[in-house]
Backbone bond lengths (Angstrom), bond angles and torsions (degrees), N, CA, C in turn:
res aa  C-N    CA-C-N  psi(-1)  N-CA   C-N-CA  omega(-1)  CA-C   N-CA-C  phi
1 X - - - 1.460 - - 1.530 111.19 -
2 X 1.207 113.90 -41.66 1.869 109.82 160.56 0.990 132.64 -34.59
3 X 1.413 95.03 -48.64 2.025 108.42 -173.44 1.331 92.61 -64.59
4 X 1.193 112.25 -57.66 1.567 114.68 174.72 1.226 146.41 -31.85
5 X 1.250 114.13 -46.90 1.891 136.27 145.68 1.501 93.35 -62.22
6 X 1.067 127.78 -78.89 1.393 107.50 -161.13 1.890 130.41 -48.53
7 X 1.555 90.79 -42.91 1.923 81.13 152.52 1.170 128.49 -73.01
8 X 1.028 144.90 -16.94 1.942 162.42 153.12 1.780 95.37 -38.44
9 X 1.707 104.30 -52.93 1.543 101.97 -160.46 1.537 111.58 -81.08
10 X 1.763 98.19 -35.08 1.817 113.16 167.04 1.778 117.32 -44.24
11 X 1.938 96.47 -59.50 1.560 82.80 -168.57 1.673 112.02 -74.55
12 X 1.273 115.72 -22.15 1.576 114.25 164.84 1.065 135.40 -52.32
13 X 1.755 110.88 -30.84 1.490 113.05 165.68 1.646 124.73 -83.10
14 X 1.899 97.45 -15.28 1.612 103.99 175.07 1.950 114.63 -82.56
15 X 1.268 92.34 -25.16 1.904 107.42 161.59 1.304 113.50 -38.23
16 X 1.335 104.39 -67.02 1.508 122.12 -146.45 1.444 97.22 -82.21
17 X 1.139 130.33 -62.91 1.226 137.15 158.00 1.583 119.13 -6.42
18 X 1.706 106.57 -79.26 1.449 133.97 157.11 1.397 92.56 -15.69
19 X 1.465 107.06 -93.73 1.541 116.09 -171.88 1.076 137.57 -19.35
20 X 1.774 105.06 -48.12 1.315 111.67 -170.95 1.635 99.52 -85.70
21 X 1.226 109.88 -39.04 1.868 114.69 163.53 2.067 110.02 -44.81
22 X 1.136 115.32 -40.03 1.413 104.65 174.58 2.090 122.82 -92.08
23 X 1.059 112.53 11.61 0.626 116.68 -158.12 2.025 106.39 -106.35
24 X 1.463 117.60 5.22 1.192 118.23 -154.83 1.442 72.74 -121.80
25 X 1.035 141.72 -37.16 1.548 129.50 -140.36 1.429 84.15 -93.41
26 X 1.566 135.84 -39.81 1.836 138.09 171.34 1.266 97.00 -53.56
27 X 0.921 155.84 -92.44 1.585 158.04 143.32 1.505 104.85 48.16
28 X 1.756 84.93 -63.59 2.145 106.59 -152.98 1.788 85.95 -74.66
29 X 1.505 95.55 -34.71 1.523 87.97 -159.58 1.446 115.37 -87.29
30 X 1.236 132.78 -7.20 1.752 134.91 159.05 1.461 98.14 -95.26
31 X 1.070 137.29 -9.12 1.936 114.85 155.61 1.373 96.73 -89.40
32 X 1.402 157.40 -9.01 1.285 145.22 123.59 1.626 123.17 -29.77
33 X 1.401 100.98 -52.30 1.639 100.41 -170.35 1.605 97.17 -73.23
34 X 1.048 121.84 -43.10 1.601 134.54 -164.90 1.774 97.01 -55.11
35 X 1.541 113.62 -67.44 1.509 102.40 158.06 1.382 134.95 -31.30
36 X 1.280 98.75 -70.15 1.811 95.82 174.09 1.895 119.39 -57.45
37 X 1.543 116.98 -19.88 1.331 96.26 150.96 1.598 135.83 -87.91
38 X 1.234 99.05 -23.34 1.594 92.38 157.94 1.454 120.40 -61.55
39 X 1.485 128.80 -36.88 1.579 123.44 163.55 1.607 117.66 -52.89
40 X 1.689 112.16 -25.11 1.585 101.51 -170.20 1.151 105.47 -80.94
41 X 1.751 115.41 -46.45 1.299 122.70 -178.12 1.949 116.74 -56.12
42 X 1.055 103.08 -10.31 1.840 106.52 171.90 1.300 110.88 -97.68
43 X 1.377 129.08 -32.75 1.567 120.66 167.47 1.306 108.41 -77.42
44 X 1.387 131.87 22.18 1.549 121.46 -164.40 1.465 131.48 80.68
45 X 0.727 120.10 28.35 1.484 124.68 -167.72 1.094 115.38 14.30
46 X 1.606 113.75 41.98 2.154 103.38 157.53 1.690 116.32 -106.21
47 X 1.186 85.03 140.09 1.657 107.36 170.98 1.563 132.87 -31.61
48 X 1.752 81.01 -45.54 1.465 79.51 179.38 1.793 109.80 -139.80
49 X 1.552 102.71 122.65 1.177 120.16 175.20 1.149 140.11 -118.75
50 X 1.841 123.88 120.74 1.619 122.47 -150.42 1.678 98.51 -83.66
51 X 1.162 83.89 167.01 1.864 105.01 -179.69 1.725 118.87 -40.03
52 X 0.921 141.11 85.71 1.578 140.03 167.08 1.456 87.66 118.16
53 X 1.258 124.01 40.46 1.650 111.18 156.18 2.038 99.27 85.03
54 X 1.545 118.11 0.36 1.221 115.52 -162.20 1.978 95.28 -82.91
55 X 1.489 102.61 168.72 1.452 108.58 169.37 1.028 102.72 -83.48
56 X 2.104 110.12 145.48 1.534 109.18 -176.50 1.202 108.04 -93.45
57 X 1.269 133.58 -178.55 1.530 145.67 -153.19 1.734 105.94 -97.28
C-alpha cells in the first residue's frame, strides 16, 4: 500500500507540474489570437484578401 501512495503522490506531482508547464504557451497563444483579431477587424473583417490589398476574383 506504500508503493501505492507513493505512485498516487508521484503522478500528482508530475500533473501539476505538466500543467503549470502547459499553461504559459495558451496564454502566448490567445494574446496571439487577440492580435490577429485586432489586424482582421482593421482590414475590414473579410475573409478573403487578394495580393497587394487588391479584390479577389
Amino acid at each position: 500500500m506504500k508503493i501505492t501512495q507513493e505512485v498516487r503522490d508521484f503522478a500528482a506531482k508530475q500533473n501539476s507540474e505538466s500543467y503549470l508547464a502547459a499553461t504559459a504557451p495558451v496564454e502566448r497563444a490567445e494574446e496571439g489570437m487577440e492580435e490577429m483579431s485586432e489586424k482582421f477587424r482593421e482590414v475590414g473583417s473579410e475573409l478573403y484578401v487578394g495580393a497587394g490589398g487588391r479584390q479577389h476574383d
